[in-house]
mmCIF file of the C-alpha atoms, coordinates in Angstrom:
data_MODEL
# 
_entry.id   MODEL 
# 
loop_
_atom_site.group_PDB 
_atom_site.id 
_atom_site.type_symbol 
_atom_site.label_atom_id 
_atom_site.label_alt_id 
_atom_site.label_comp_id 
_atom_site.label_asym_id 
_atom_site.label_entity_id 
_atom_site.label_seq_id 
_atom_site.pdbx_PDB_ins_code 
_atom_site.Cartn_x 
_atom_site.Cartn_y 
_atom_site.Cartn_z 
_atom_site.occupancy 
_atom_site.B_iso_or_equiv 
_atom_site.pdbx_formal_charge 
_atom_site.auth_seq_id 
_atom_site.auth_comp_id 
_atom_site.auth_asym_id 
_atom_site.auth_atom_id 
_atom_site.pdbx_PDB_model_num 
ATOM 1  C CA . UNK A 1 1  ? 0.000  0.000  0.000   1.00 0.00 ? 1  UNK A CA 1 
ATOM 2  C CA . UNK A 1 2  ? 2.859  2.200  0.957   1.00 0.00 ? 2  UNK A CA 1 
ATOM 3  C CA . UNK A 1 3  ? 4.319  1.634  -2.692  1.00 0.00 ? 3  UNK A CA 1 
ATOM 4  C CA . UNK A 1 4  ? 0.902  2.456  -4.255  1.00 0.00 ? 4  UNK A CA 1 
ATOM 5  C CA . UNK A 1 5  ? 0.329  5.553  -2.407  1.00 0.00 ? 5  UNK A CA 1 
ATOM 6  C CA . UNK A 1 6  ? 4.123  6.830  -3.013  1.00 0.00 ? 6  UNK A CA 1 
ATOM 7  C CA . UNK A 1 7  ? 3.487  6.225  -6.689  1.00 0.00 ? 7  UNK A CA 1 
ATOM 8  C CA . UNK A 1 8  ? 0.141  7.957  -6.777  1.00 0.00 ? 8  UNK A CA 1 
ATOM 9  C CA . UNK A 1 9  ? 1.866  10.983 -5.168  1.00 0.00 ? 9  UNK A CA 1 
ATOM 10 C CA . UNK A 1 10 ? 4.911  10.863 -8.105  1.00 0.00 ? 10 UNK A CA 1 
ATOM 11 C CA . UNK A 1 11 ? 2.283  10.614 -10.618 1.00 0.00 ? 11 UNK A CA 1 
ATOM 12 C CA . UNK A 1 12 ? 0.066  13.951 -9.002  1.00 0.00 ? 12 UNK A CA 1 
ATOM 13 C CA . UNK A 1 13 ? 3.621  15.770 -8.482  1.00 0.00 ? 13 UNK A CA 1 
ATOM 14 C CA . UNK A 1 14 ? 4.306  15.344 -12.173 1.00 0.00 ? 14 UNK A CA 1 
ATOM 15 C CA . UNK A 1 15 ? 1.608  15.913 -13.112 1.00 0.00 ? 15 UNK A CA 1 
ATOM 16 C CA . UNK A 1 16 ? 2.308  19.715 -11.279 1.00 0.00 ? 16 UNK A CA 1 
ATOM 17 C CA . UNK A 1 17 ? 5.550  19.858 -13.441 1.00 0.00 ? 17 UNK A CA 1 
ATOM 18 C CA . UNK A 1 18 ? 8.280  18.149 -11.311 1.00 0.00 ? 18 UNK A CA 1 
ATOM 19 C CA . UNK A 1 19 ? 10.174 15.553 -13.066 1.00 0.00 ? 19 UNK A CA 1 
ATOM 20 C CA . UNK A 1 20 ? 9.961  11.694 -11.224 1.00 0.00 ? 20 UNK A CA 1 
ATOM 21 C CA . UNK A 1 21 ? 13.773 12.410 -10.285 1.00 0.00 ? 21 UNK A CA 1 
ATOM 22 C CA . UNK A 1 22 ? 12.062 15.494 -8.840  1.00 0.00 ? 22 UNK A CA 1 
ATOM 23 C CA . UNK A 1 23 ? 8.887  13.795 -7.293  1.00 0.00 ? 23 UNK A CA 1 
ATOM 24 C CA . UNK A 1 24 ? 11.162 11.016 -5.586  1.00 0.00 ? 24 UNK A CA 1 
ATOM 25 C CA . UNK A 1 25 ? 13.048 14.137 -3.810  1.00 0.00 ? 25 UNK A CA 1 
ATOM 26 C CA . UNK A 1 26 ? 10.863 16.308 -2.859  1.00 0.00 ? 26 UNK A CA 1 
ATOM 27 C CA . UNK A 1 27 ? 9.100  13.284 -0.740  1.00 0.00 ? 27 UNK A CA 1 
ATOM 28 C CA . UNK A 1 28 ? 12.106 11.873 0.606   1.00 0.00 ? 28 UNK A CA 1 
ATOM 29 C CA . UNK A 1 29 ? 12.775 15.242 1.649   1.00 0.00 ? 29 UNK A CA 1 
ATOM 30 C CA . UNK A 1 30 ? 9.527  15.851 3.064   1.00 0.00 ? 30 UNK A CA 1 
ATOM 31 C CA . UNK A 1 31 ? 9.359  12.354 4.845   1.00 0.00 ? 31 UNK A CA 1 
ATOM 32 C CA . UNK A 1 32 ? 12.746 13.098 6.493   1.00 0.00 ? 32 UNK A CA 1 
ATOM 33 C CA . UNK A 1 33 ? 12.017 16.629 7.289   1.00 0.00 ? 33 UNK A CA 1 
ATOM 34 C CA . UNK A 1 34 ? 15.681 17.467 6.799   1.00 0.00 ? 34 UNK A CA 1 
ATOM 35 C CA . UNK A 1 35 ? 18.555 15.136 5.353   1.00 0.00 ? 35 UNK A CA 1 
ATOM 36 C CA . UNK A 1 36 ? 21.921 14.699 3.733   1.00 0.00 ? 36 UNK A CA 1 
ATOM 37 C CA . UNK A 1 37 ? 22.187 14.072 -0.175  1.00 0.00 ? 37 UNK A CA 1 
ATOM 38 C CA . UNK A 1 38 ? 23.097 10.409 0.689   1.00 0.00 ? 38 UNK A CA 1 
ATOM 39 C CA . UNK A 1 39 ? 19.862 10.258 3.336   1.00 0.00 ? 39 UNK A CA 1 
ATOM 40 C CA . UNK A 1 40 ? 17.952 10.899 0.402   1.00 0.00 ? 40 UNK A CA 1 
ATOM 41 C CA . UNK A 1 41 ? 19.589 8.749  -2.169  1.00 0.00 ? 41 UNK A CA 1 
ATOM 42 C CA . UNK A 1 42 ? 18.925 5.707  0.324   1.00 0.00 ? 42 UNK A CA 1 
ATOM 43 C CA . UNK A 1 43 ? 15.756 6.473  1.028   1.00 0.00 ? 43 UNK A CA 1 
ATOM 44 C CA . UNK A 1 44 ? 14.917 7.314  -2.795  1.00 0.00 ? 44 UNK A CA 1 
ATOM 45 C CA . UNK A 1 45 ? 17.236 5.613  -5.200  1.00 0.00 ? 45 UNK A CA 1 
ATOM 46 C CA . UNK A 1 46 ? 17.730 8.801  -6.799  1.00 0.00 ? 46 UNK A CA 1 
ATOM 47 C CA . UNK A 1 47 ? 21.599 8.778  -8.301  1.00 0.00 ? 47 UNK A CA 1 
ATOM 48 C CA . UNK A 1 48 ? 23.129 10.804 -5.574  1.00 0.00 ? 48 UNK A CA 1 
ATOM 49 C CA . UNK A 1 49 ? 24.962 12.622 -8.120  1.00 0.00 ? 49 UNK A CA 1 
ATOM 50 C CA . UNK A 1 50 ? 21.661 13.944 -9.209  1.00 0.00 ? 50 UNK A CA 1 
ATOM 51 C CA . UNK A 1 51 ? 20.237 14.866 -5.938  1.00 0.00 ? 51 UNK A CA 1 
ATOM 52 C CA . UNK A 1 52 ? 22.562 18.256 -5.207  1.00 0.00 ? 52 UNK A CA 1 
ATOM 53 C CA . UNK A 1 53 ? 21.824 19.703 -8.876  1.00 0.00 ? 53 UNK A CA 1 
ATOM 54 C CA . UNK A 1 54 ? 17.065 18.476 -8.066  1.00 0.00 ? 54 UNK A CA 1 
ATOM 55 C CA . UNK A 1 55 ? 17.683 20.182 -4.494  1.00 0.00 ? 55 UNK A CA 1 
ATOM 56 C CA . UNK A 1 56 ? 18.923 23.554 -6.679  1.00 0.00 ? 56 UNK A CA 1 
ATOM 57 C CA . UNK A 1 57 ? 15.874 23.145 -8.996  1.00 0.00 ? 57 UNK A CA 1 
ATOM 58 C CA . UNK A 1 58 ? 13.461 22.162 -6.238  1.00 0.00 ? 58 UNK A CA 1 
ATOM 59 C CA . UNK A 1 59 ? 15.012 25.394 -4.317  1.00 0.00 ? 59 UNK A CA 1 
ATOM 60 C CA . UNK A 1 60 ? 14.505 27.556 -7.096  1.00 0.00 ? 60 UNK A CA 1 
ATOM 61 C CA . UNK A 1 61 ? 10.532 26.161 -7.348  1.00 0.00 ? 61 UNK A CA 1 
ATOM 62 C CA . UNK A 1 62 ? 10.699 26.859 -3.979  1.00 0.00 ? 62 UNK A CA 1 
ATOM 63 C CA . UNK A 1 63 ? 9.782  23.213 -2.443  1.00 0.00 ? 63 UNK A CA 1 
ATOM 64 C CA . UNK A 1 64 ? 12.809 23.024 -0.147  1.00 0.00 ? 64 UNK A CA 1 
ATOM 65 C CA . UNK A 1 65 ? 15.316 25.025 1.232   1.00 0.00 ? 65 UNK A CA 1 
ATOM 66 C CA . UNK A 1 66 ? 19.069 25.150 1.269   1.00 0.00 ? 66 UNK A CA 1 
ATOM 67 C CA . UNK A 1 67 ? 21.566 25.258 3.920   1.00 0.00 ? 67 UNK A CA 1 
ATOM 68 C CA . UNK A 1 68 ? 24.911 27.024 2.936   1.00 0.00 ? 68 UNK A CA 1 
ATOM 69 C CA . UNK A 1 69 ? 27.936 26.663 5.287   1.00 0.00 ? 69 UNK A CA 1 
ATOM 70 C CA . UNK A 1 70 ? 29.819 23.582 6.324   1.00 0.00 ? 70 UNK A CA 1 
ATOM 71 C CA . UNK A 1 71 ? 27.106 21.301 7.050   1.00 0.00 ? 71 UNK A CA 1 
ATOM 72 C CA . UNK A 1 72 ? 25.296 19.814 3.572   1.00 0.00 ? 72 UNK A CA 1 
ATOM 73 C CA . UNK A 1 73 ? 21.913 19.058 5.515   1.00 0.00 ? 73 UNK A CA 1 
ATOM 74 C CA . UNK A 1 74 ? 18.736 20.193 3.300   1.00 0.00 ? 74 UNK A CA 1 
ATOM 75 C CA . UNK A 1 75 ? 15.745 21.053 4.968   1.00 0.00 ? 75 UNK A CA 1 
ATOM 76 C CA . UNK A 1 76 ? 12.584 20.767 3.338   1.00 0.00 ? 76 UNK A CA 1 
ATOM 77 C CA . UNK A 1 77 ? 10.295 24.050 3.133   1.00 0.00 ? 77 UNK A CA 1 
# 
């Protein structure tokens, strides 16, 4: 059920413009309330090397937020 509901959610979020790369990271973001690129690559199976370069575009649609500094924790908006 968990699956079906995850997918449903990719499929609406699309639907709103963001890309399934996109979708995936915007809810592992939002399920871990704030994370590391590789906390949301395990939890997502997004490439990791993806995830910094989705966080920028999700920032700029302004769906998360962006920590700048030392620390490369991402919260989500």
């Amino acid at each position: 059920m968990v699956l079906q509901t995850n997918l449903q959610l990719i499929r609406n979020l699309e639907k709103l413009g963001l890309t399934e790369n996109e979708a995936k990271t915007y809810i592992g973001l939002v399920s871990l309330r704030e994370a590391t690129a590789r906390e949301i690559h395990e939890l997502t199976n997004v490439p990791r090397a993806k995830i910094y370069e989705i966080l920028k575009v999700l920032a700029k649609k302004r769906l998360s937020g962006s920590e700048t500094g030392i620390s490369n924790v991402f919260p989500s908006s």
